[in-house]
Each structure stands twice: as structure tokens, then as C-alpha cells.
C-alpha positions as CSV (number, residue, x, y, z in Angstrom):
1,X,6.8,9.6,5.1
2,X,8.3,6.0,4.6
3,X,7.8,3.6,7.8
4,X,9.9,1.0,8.4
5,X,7.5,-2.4,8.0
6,X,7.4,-5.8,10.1
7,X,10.5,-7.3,11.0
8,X,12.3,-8.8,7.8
9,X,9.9,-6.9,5.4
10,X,11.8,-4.0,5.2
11,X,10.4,-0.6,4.2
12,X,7.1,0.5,3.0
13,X,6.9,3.2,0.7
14,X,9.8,5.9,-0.2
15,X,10.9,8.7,1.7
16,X,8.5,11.8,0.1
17,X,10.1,15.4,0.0
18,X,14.2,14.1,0.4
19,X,16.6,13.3,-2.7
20,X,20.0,12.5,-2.7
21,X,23.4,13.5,-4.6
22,X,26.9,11.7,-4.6
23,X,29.6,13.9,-4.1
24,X,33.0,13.2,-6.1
25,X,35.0,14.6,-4.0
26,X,34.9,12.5,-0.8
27,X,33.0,9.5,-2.4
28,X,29.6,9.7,-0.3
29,X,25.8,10.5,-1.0
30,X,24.3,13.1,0.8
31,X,20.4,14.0,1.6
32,X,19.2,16.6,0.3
33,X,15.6,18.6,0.9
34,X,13.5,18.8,-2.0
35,X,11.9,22.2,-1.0
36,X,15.0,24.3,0.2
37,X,17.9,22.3,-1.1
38,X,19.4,22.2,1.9
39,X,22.0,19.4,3.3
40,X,19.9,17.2,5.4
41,X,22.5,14.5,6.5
42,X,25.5,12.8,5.0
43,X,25.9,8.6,4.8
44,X,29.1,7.2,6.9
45,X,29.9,4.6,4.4
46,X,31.6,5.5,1.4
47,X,30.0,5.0,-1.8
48,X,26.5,3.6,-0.3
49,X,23.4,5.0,-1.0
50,X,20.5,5.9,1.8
51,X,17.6,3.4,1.6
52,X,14.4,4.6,0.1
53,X,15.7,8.2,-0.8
54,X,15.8,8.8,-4.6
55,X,19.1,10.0,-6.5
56,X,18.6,13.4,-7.8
């Protein structure tokens, strides 16, 4: 699992077993799980990516 490094440094690593897929329809990305597939967590800001989390 990513950590989030010293102050300023920012992360360390990626974030293992998430992806993430931008949805047309309402302009966001959303996380997905790797294994199941399953919707994990949606961002609040339109049209930004999650930190870290790959683009499937």
C-alpha cells in the first residue's frame, strides 16, 4: 500500500490492487478494485484524477 511520505515529499510508491476509470457521463474518475471490480469511492472534483491510483 502507498504511504504518504515526509511533509512536502509527497507520496511514496502507488496504490497496489486499485485502478481508476472516468465516467462520461458526470465528468469524474472513480476507484475501482482490481480483484472484484467493484466501485471503491468516487473523486468530488470534476475531472481530477486520484493521486497515485493508475487509469485503467
Amino acid at each position: 500500500m502507498a504511504k504518504n511520505g515526509r511533509k512536502g515529499k509527497g507520496r511514496k510508491g502507488t496504490v497496489k490492487g486499485r485502478a481508476q476509470v472516468f465516467s462520461g457521463r458526470n465528468k469524474r474518475f472513480t476507484k475501482v478494485d482490481a480483484k472484484t471490480g467493484r466501485f471503491i469511492d468516487q473523486m468530488a472534483h470534476k475531472g481530477k484524477p486520484f493521486k497515485g491510483v493508475k487509469l485503467k
